[in-house]
N, C-alpha and C positions, 0 to 999 in steps of 0.2 A: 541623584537621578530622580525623576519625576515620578510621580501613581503615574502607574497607567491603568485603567480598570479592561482587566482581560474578560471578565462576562461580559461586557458590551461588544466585545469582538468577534464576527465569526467565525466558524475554525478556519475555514482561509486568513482572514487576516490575523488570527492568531499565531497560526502556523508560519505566515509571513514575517511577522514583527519576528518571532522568534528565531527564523532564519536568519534575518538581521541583525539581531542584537544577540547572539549567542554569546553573550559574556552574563548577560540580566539571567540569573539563576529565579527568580521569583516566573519569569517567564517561561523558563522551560519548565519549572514544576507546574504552572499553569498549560501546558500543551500537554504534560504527562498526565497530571489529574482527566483533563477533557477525553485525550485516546482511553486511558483505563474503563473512563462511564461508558464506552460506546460499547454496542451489544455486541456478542462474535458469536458466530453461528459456525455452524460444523458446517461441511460441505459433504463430507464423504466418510463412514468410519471405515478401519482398515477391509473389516468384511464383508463390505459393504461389494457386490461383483460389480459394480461401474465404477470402484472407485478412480483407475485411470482416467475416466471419461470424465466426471465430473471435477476432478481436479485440472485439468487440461483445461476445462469448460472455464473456468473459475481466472485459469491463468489467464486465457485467453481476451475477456472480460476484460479485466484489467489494462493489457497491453492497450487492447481497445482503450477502453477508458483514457489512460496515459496519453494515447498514439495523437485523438483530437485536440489536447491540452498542449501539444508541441507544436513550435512552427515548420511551415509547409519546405522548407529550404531544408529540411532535414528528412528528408528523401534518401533510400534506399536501393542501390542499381540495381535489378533484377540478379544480376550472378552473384552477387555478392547475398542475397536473400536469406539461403539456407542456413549459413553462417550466422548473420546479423541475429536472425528470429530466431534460431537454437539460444545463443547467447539472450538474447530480451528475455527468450519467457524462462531461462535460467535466473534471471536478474527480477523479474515480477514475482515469480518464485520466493524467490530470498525476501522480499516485503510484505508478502502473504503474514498477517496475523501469525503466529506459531500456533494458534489453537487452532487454525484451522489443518493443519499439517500435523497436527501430536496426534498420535494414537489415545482414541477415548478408551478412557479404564474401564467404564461401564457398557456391555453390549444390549 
């Protein structure tokens, strides 16, 4: 297999090649190193009294985020709504950083 030089990539197409080539181990450890440097920030601590609000807020974001990055043929019926969006932001949820969902040790 060829060098490929992963710091010339950005994390999109890091992230991309790596989807790709998910057998290249040099590569996922390259997508693993890049997520590890990135900063995480807390959102909310448990005793914190908005913390529903701002974890909601957070997920919410996200979906967003996600929802523009799809294409438009992936459309949603209105009755079908309640459903779909319990299940996404159960599913945006579950990709949330864990640090931002761990309980911080320190108050």
């Amino acid at each position: 297999m060829s060098q490929v030089n992963f710091d010339a990539m950005s994390d999109d197409e890091l992230k991309r090649y790596f989807l790709e080539n998910r057998q290249d181990e040099s590569a996922f450890q390259a997508y693993m190193d890049r997520f590890n440097q990135r900063s995480k920030s807390v959102i909310a601590r448990p005793s914190d009294p908005d913390f529903d609000t701002k974890i909601q807020a957070a997920i919410r974001q996200k979906l967003e985020a996600s929802s523009t990055s799809q294409p438009a043929n992936n459309t949603v019926e209105r009755t079908e709504w309640s459903l779909a969006s319990s299940f996404s932001v159960l599913l945006a949820a579950a990709q949330l950083p864990v640090s931002l969902l761990r309980c911080a040790e320190e108050e």
